[in-house]
C-alpha positions, 0 to 999 in steps of 0.5 A: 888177395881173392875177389869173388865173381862179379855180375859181369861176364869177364869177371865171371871167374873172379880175380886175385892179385898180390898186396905188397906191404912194405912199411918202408913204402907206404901203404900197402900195393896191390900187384894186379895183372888183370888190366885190359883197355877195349878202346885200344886199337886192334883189341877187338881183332885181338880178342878174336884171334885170342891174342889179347894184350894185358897189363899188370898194374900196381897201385894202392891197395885202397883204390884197388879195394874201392873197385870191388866195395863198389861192385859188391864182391868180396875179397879176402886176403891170405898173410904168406908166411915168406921168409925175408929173401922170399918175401923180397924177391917176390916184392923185386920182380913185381917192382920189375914187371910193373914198369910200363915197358914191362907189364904187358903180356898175351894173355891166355884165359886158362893157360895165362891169366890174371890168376897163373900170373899170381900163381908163377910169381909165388913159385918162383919165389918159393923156388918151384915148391908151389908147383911141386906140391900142386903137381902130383894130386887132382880133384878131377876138375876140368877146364869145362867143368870149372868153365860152365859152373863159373858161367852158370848164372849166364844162360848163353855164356854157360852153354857157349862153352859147353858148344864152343870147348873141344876135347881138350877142355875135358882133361882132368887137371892137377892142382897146378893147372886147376889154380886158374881160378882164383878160388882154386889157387886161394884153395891150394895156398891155403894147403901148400907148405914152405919149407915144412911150414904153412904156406899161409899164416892168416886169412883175413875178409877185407869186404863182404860178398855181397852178390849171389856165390857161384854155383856148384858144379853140375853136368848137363843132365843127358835124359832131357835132351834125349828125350828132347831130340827124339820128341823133335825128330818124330814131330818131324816126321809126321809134321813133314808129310802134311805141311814141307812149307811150315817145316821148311820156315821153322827148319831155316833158323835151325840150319842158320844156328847150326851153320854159323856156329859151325863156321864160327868153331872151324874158325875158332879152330883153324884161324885163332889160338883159341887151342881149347876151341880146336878139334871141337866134336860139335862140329860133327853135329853143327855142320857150316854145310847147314849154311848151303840148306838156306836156298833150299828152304827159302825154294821149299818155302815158295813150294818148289822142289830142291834135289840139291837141299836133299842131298845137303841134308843126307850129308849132314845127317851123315856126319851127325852119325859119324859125330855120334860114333866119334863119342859113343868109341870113346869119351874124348870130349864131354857132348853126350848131351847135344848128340842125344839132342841133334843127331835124331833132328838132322836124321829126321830132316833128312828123311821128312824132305823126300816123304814130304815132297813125295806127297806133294806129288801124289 
């Protein structure tokens, strides 16, 4: 069963789970693993340090669908055509993995989420032919890419991941590991075979969608943020000789920005299993080094002089050009837009404070 996105942003991506009807039970259940308890202890830590605890749950299907009749989403679901040993072995491990002593699981927002989860439980009943056939062929998707179109109707959780991704979010992904998204997985059932028959039988809309659908796909497009950077950099550089006070006061939220998503990343990279956070390129460019231009700008606002505020700047512009050579000899991460954009700006606060101050002497 496949739900569309929702208007929230943990049901950005959608959801799935797997219906069980067994006319010796009863109404039909809906296996779903994507229940999670914010009020627990320690789940705010846990989010952080990307080791959240969540929970496969299984109750009737008609309170499941109340869910998402109420949220306005759609849901459609695919009859597998499963032989009665399949069909029973899946029905078993889900039976199995719904005891409380079972349910839980570390979950992995691309690895393992309420999707693979559905996914892996259909294999292994299938006998591996579902990754089998997944494996060998790609749409030339990536993690990125599927990240910022599902996010793309929220602004910052869209950008948040084009900043917050390192390179391994930008390895193309077969079928199999594109299947994290229910739509992709529902897409890949609806090719799939078992034993040299369709993998699934019918498809049926069980609710409308009634929210906006997600969007395509799109790049950040890299002409307007060239445009962008080296627009700023040259209002810089005539704006810095006449007035270092306003620069400085329109500089400091800059360098806030840069240094706290900096010291956010090199966290994200080093103290969390956020794995698709490490190694981040932006790093070159949002520098945590920006966090020790804060007393400098706050010196430069009162009209005092700062060699140290200098020598800061020509180190972060520094690893800038070291960030634009990183990307430039190879494409290991998707961040030609935000070097275009921030290497001409940190260069051309580096040069503005000295012309500025040499003019303030004069």
């Amino acid at each position: 069963m496949t739900m569309q996105p929702g208007e929230v942003f943990w049901e950005r991506f959608g959801h799935d789970a797997i219906v069980v009807d067994d006319p010796a039970k009863g109404e039909p259940v809906s296996y779903n693993f994507g229940f999670f308890d914010p009020g627990e202890p320690g789940f705010i830590g846990r989010f952080i340090r990307g080791q959240m605890l969540y929970s496969l749950a299984a109750l009737p299907l008609r309170e499941d669908l109340q869910t998402y009749r109420d949220e306005g989403r759609g849901v459609a679901i695919q009859w597998l055509n499963l032989t009665p040993a399949q069909a029973n072995a899946v029905q078993s491990a889900l039976e199995l993995k719904a005891q409380p002593q079972n349910s839980r699981y570390h979950y992995d927002y691309f690895r393992d989420n309420c999707t693979t989860r559905v996914r892996d439980a259909l294999d292994r009943a299938l006998g591996g032919q579902l990754r089998r056939q997944l494996e060998g062929s790609s749409n030339g998707e990536t993690y990125r890419s599927d990240a910022t179109r599902m996010a793309a109707p929220a602004p910052w959780m869209r950008y948040g991941f084009e900043l917050g991704l390192g390179p391994a979010a930008d390895v193309p992904l077969t079928h199999w590991d594109d299947a994290f998204l229910p739509q992709r997985l529902a897409d890949s059932l609806a090719s799939a075979s078992n034993n040299d028959q369709p993998l699934v039988s019918a498809t049926e809309q069980l609710l409308p969608q009634r929210l906006a659908p997600a969007s395509a796909e799109t790049a950040l497009p890299l002409w307007p943020f060239v445009i962008a950077g080296l627009a700023i950099a040259a209002a810089i550089l005539a704006f810095g000789r006449r007035h270092r006070r306003l620069l400085a006061a329109l500089a400091l939220p800059f360098w806030l920005f840069c240094g706290l998503f900096g010291a956010v990343s090199l966290y994200a990279w080093i103290g969390t299993a956020h794995w698709v956070a490490a190694a981040n390129h932006n790093l070159w460019l949002l520098n945590p080094l920006a966090l020790l231009m804060l007393w400098p700008a706050l010196q430069w606002l009162r009209g005092r002089d700062s060699a140290f505020g200098r020598n800061v700047l020509l180190v972060i512009a520094m690893f800038a050009v070291i960030g634009l050579l990183v990307s430039w000899l190879g494409p290991l991460q998707r961040n030609a837009p935000w070097v275009a954009l921030l290497v001409p700006i940190h260069c051309a606060l580096s040069l503005a404070w000295p012309r500025a101050l040499a003019r303030s002497r004069d």
